[in-house]
N, C-alpha and C positions, 0 to 999 in steps of 0.2 A: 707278728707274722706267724702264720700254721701252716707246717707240714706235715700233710696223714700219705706214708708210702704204704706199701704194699711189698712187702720182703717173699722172693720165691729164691732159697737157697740153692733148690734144686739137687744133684747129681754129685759123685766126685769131690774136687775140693770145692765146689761151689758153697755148701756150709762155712767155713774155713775162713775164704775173703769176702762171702757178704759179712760174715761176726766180723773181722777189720776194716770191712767199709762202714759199718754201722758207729765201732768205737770213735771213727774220725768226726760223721756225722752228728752224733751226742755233743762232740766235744768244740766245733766251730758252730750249733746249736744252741749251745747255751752261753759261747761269749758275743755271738753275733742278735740273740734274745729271736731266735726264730724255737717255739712251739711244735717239738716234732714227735710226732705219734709215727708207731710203726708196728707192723705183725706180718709171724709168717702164714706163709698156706702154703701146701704142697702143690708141687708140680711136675711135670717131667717125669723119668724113673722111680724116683720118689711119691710120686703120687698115684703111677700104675702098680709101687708096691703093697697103698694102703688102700685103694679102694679102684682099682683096673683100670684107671684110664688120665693121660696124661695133663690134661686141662679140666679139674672137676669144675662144676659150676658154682660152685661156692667161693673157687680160686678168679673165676673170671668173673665174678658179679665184686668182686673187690676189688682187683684192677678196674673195675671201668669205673668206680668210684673213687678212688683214690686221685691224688694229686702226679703222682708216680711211681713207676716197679723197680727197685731193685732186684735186677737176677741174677745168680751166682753162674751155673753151668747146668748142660743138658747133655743127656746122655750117657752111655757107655757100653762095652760089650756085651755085659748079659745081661743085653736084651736082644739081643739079635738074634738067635738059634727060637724064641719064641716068636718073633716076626716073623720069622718063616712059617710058621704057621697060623699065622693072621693076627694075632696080637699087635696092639697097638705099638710105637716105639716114641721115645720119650722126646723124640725132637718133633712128634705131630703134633704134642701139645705148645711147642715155641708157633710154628707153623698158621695153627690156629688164633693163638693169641696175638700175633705182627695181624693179622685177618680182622680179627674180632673189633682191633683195637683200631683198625683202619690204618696201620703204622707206615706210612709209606717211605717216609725219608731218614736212611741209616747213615749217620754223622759218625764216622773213623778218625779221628783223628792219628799222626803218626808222626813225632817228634823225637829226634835223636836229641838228649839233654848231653847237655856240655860236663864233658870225663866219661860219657858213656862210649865212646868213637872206639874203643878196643873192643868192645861187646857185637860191634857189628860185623856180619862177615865180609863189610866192603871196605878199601882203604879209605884210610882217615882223610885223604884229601878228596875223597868222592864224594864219601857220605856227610862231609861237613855241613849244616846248616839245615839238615834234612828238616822240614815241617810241613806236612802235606796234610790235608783231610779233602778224605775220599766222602762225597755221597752218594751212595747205594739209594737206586730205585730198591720197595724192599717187599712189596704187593702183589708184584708181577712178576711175567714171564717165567720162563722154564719151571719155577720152582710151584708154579701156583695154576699150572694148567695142565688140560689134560692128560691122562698118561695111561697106557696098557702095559700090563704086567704080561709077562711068558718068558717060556721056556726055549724057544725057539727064536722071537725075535718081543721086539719090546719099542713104546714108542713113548714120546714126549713132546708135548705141544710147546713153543715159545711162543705167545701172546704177546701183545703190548696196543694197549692205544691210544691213541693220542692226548687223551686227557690226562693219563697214568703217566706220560711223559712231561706233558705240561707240567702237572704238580710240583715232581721234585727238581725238573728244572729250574723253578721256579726259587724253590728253598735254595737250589745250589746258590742261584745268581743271589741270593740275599746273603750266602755266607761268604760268598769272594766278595761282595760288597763290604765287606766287617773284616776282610784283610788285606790281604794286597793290590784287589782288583783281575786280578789273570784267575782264568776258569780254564778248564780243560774236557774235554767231554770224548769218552771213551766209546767206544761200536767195534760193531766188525760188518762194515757197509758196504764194502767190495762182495762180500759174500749173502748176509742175510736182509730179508726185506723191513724185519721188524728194527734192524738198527739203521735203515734211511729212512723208516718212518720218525724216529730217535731223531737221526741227525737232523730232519726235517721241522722238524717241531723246537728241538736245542736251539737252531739257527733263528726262530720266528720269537721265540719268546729274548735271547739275548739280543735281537733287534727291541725289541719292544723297550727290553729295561736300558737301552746305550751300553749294553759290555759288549765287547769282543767275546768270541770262545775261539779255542782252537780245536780241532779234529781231530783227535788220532786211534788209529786200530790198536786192537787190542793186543794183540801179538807185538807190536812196535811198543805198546807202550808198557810190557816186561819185561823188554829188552831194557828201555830208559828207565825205568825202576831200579836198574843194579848200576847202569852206567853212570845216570847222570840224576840219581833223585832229588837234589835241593834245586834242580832249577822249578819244580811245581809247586803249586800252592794248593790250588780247589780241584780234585780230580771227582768228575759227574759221571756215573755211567749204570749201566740195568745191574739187574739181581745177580744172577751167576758171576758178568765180570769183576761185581765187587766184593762179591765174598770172596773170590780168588787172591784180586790185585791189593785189597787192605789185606789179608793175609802177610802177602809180602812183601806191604811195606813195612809191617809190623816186627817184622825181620829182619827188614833191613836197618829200620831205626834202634834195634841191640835186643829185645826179643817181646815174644807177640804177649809174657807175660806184665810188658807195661801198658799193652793200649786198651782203652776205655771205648764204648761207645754208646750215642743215645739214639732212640727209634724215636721217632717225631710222627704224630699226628698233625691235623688240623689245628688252629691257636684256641687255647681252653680246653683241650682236647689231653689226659694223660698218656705219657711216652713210656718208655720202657730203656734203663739204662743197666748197660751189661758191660765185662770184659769179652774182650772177643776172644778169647782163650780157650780151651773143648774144659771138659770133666776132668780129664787128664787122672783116669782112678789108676796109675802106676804110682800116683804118690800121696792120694790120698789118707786124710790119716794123720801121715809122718808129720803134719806142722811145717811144711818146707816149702806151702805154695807161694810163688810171688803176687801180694794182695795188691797192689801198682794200680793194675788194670782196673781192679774194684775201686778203690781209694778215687782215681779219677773219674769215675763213672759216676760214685754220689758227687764230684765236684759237677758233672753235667747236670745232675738231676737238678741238684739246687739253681744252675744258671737257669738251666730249660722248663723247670715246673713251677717254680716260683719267682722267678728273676731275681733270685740273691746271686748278683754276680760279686760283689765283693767277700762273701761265705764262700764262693767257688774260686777266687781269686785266691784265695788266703791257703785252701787245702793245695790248688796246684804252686800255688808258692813253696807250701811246705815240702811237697813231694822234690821239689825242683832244689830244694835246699836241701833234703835228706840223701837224696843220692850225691851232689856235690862233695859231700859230709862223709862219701866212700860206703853208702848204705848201696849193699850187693849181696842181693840173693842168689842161688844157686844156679839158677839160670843164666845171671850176670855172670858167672867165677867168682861168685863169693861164696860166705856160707850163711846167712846173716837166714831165719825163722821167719814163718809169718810173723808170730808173734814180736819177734825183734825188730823185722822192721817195722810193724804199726807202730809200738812204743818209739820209732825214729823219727817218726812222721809226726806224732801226738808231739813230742819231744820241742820240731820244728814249730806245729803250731803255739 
């Protein structure tokens, strides 16, 4: 079996945990006899450094041929004082690339592992059991429609259409199929038109597949996020409210440096597999980032790009095992390195 990814370290500590998500990948690679080819290319700030613009085309003529992208992180502040003056900024190249690559379906997963419940800011009898994955519409709406810039007033279109909802409805109801069965599908329908077109479309296709979903606005459902998060499993809902609501679940499950996530295309089609963690350049450098989120993100790549799900099995085994093991990075209240804990994970495997 052959895997050729497409490594964009990107920004911050993004360098940092794609090198520990790769040492993971080498090494369930060669005892599982998967064939893995891998190279970087610039992207992001990194790539506006060496040649001015965020997505070279050499970087997206390799993604789309590739099997799968690992990305480390995008962005940071200086680049922003050149924005202002029309300069590209290093998250239009992520932008472009979820675009290019048609990536519609953004798979969060957020799991409190067991001895991490002091890491969370909710009590331990609340946040017990937490496992939820969120997916993010990731194409559409706000993020991807029109908008005017000014000084005086400023505007932003939220689009959505019916087929754009179809789609990742569709992937949700396959992934609550492949766990508990309970779906949930998030909107704000009391208020906007394009989330009863959402809700409308949500309800037509979970008739079609025989699931239930359940409704709820998105306001209520931050509330239920701190109050009551293990009673969800599959949370469904557009682009803004999931960048928002996987945020903090990723917080809630003991910090947003463990969660992974994959961008999904069409079947045959290469994804794009990231921590959902920023650039975080205050620690850049130092060797103290928590690689978690990487480490699990090559366990997607391998389920989602190649279907070695027992090579993805085996790294979230190990991560599941290294933290039990009292492996706690700085984030956690420990002190434990990137580099210490990849060697804890490698250790596991």
């Amino acid at each position: 079996m052959r895997l050729n990814i497409v490594v964009l370290p990107g920004d911050g500590i993004g360098p940092e945990v794609t090198g520990a998500a790769l040492d993971i990948l080498e090494a369930v690679s060669r005892s599982e006899g998967i064939e893995l080819q891998h190279r970087d290319y610039p992207f992001g700030g990194a790539a506006i450094d060496a040649c001015g613009q965020p997505l070279p085309e050499e970087t997206l003529r390799a993604c789309l041929a590739s099997d799968g992208v690992l990305l480390g992180a995008v962005g940071g502040p200086g680049y922003d004082e050149a924005a202002k003056r029309g300069a590209p900024r290093p998250e239009q190249g992520l932008l472009g690339l979820r675009r290019e690559m048609n990536l519609f379906a953004n798979l969060r997963p957020s799991r409190l592992y067991p001895g991490l419940e002091a890491a969370s800011p909710l009590r331990e009898e609340v946040v017990a059991g937490t496992d939820i994955l969120i997916v993010r519409e990731l194409t559409g709406g706000l993020y991807f429609g029109e908008r005017e810039e000014g000084t005086v007033s400023a505007l932003d279109r939220l689009p959505y259409s019916a087929e754009e909802v179809e789609r990742v409805a569709r992937a949700a109801v396959q992934a609550a199929k492949g766990r508990s069965g309970k779906l949930v599908s998030v909107d704000k329908a009391n208020v906007l038109a394009t989330s009863r077109l959402w809700r409308m479309v949500v309800d037509r296709v979970a008739a079609e597949e025989g699931m239930e979903v359940e409704h709820i606005l998105v306001d209520a459902m931050a509330m239920y996020l701190v109050s009551e998060p293990s009673r969800f499993d599959v949370v469904l809902t557009e682009n803004l409210f999931g960048d928002i609501l996987s945020d903090q679940a990723s917080a809630v499950a003991g910090s947003v440096g463990l969660a992974p996530s994959a961008s999904l295309s069409d079947p045959g089609r290469p994804g794009l597999f990231e921590p959902i963690h920023g650039s975080a350049p205050d620690i850049a450098g130092q060797g103290i980032a928590n690689p978690i989120g990487a480490i699990l993100s090559a366990a997607l790549l391998l389920r989602y790009a190649i279907g070695a799900e027992t090579a993805a099995r085996k790294i979230e085994g190990a991560v599941e095992a290294a933290l039990a093991a009292g492996l706690r990075t700085r984030d956690l209240g420990g002190r434990a390195t990137t580099m210490e804990a990849t060697k804890a994970v490698l250790q596991q495997l």
